[in-house]
LUMVOLO-201832 format. One record per residue (C-alpha): x, y, z; residue in three letters; residue number from 1. Coordinates in steps of 0.2 Angstrom, whole numbers, plus 2048, in hexadecimal, padded with zeros to 3 digits. Layout:
N
   east   north    up   rest    nr
      X       Y     Z    ALA   NUM
...
//
This chain:
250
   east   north    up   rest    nr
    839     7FB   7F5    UNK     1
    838     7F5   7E1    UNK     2
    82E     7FD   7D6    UNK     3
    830     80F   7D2    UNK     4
    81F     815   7CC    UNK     5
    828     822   7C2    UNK     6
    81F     822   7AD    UNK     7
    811     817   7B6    UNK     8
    80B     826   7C4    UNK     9
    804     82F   7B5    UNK    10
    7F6     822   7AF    UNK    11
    7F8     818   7C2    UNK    12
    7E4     81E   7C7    UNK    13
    7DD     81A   7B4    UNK    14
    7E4     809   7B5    UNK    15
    7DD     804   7C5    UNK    16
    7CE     80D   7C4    UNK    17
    7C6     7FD   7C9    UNK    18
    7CC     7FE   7DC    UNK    19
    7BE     802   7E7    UNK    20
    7C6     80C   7F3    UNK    21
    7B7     812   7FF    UNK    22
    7B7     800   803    UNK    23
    7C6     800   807    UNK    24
    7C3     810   812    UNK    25
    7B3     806   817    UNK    26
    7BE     7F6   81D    UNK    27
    7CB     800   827    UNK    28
    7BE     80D   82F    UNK    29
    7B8     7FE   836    UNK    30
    7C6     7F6   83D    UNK    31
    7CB     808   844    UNK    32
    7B7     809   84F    UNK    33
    7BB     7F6   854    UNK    34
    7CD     7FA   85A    UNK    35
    7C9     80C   862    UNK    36
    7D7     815   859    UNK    37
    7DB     825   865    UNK    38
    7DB     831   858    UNK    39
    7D8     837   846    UNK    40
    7E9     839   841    UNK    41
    7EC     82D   833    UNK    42
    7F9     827   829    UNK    43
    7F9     820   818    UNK    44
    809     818   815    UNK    45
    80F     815   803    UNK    46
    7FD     820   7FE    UNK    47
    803     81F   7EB    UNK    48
    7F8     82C   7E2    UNK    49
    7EF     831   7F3    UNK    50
    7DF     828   7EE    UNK    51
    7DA     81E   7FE    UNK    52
    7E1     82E   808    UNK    53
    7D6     839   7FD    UNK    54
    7C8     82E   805    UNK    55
    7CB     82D   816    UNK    56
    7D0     83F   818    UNK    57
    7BC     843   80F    UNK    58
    7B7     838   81E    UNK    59
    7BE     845   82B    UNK    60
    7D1     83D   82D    UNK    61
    7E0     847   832    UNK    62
    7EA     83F   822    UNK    63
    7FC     83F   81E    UNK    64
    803     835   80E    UNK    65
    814     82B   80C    UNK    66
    81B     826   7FE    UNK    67
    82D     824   7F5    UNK    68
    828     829   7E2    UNK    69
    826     83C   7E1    UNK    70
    81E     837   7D1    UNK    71
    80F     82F   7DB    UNK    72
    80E     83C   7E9    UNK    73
    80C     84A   7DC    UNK    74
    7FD     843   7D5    UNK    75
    7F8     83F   7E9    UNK    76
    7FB     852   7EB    UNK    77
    7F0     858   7DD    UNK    78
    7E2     84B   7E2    UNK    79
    7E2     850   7F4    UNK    80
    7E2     865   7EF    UNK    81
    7D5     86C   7F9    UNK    82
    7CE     85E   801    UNK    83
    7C4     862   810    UNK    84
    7C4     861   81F    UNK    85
    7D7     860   820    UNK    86
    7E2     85F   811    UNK    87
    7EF     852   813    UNK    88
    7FE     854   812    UNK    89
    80D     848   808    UNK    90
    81F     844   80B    UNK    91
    82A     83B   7FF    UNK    92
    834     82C   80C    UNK    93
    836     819   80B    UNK    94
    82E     810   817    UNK    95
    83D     80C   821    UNK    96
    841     81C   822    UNK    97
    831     825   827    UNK    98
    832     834   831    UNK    99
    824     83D   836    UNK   100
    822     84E   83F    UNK   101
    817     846   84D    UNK   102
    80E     837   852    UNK   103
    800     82E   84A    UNK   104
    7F0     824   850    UNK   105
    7EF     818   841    UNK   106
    7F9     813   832    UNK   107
    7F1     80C   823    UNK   108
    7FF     804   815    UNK   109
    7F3     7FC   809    UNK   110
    7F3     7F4   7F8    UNK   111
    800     7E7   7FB    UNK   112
    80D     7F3   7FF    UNK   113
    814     7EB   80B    UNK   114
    81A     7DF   7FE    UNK   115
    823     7EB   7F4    UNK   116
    82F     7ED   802    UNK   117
    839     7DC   7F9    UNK   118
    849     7DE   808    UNK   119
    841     7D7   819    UNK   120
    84E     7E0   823    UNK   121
    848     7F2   81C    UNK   122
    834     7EC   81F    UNK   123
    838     7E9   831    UNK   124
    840     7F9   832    UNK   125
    831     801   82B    UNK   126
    826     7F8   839    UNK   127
    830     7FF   845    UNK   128
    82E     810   83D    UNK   129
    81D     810   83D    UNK   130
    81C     80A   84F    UNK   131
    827     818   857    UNK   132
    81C     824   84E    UNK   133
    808     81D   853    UNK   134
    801     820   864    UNK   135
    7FE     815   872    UNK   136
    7F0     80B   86D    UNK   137
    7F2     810   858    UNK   138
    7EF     806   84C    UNK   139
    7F8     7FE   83F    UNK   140
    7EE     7F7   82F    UNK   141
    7F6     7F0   81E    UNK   142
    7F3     7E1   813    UNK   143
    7FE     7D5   808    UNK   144
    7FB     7CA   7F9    UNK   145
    800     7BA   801    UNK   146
    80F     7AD   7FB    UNK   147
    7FF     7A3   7F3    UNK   148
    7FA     7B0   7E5    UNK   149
    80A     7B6   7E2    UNK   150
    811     7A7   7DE    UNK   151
    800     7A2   7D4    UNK   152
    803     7B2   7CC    UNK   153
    814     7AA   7C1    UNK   154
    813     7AB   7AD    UNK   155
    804     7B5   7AD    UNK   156
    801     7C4   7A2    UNK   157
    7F5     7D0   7A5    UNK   158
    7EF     7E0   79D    UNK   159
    7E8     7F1   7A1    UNK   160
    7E3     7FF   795    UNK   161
    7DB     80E   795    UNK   162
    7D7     81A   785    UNK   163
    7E8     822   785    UNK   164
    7F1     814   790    UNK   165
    7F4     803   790    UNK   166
    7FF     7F7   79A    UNK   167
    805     7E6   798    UNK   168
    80C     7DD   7A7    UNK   169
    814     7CD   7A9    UNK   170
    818     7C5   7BB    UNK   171
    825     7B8   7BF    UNK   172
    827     7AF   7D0    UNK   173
    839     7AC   7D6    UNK   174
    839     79E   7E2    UNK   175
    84A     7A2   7E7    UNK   176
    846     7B3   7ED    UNK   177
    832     7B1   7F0    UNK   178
    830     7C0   7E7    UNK   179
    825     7C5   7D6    UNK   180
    82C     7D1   7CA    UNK   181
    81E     7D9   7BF    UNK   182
    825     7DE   7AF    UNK   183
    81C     7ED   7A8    UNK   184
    81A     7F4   795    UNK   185
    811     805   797    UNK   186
    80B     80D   787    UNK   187
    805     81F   78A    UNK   188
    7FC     829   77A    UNK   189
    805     839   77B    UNK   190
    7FB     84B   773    UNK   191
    804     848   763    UNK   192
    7FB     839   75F    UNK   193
    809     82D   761    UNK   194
    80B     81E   76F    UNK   195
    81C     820   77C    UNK   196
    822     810   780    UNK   197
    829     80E   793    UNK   198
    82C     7FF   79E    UNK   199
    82E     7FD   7B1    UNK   200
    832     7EE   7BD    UNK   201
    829     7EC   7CB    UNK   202
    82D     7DF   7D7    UNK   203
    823     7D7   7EA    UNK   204
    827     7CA   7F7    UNK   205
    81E     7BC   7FD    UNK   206
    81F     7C0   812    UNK   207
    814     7AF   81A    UNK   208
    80B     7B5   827    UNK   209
    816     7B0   835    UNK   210
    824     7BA   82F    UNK   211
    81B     7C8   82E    UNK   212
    813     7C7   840    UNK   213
    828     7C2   847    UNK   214
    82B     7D2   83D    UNK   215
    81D     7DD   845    UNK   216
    822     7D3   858    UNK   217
    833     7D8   856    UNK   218
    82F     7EA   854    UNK   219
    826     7EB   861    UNK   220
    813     7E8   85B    UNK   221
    806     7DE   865    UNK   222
    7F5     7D8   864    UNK   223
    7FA     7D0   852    UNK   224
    7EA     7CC   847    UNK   225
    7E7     7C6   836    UNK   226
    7D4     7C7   82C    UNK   227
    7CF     7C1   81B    UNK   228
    7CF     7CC   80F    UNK   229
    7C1     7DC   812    UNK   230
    7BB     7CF   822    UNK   231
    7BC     7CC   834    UNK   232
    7BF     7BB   832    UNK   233
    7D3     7B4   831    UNK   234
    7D8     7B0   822    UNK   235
    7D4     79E   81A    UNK   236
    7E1     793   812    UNK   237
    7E7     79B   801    UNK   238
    7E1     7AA   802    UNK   239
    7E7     7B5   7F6    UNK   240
    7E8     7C6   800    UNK   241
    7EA     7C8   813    UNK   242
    7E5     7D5   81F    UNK   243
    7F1     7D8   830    UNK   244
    7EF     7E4   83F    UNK   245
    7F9     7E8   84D    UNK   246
    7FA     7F3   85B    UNK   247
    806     7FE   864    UNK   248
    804     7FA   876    UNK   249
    7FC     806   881    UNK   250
//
């Protein structure tokens, strides 16, 4: 995966405070009634700070959180103290390397995760992973930023601050390699009044739609689907982010 989400954990929930996350938790509790997911064991794969765990697990969800950066799963683990009525509970793994203790009825890997994983080989893996660990009939939910707004996203800078943060980013599009690398400024106010200056580089692949669904074929995946973004409609061309759903056969 690229991006380490070391300095940027710290401030990661102030900066995107504008994610809505109960609709998100909305979105996939509806796609788990129409699919009839057989339990409530849920996964949240690459859960970042634990926010979208934190509200699926309010809503009754057996939760467990997977993510590389122990920088993020901290701040997931002080989030998610106490929540009720079961805690979850976070291990640090890549994707492609996920090992769980048992099985799963759903895994959710939102955000446009998915991109992050930039070596193909390692993404199918980590389908695979997550198929050997759902039940019969589970569920697997994720989204991607599609190859149209990733590419549209070249030369463009963009900034996000906060009293005592403040990011500026700048993305470039590598036809080459159909990937996007963000290249981040961080600068955090520290208690002696004076501003740290950090950087990280995060970079995503553009995966079109049909490689992903070869990719989720090949691991063994079936009943493929792909929805607009927060619909129940496919996707329309250019759309900038794409929802997908697959199923482990019964």
């Amino acid at each position: 995966m690229s991006g380490s989400y070391g300095p940027l954990a710290g401030c990661y929930d102030e900066l995107t405070y504008d994610v809505d996350y109960p609709r998100w938790a909305d979105y996939i509790e509806k796609h788990f009634a129409r699919r009839h997911i057989p339990g409530r064991t849920v996964l949240d794969l690459a859960c970042g700070t634990g926010s979208l765990t934190r509200e699926l697990a309010l809503r009754g969800y057996e939760m467990i959180g997977v993510d590389q950066s122990p920088e993020m799963l901290a701040q997931a683990a002080e989030k998610n103290r106490g929540v009720s009525p079961i805690e979850p509970i976070f291990l640090c793994q890549s994707m492609e390397k996920l090992d769980l203790y048992g099985t799963i009825d759903a895994c959710v890997c939102c955000l446009d995760s998915v991109n992050y994983v930039t070596d193909p080989k390692k993404l199918e893996r980590a389908f695979g992973r997550v198929r050997l660990f759902l039940m019969p009939g589970g569920l697997f939910l994720f989204d991607v930023n599609t190859p149209e707004k990733l590419e549209g996203l070249n030369g463009q800078v963009f900034l996000d601050e906060t009293e005592d943060a403040y990011c500026v980013w700048r993305a470039e599009w590598s036809k080459r390699s159909r990937t996007c690398t963000y290249f981040m400024d961080l600068f955090r106010l520290e208690e002696n009044g004076l501003w740290r200056r950090e950087e990280e580089l995060h970079r995503e692949r553009a995966y079109p739609v049909d490689q992903l669904t070869a990719m989720l074929e090949r691991a063994g995946f079936s009943d493929i689907r792909t929805y607009a973004a927060f619909q129940f409609r496919p996707p329309a061309p250019g759309a900038q982010r794409i929802f997908f759903t697959a199923r482990k056969d019964d």
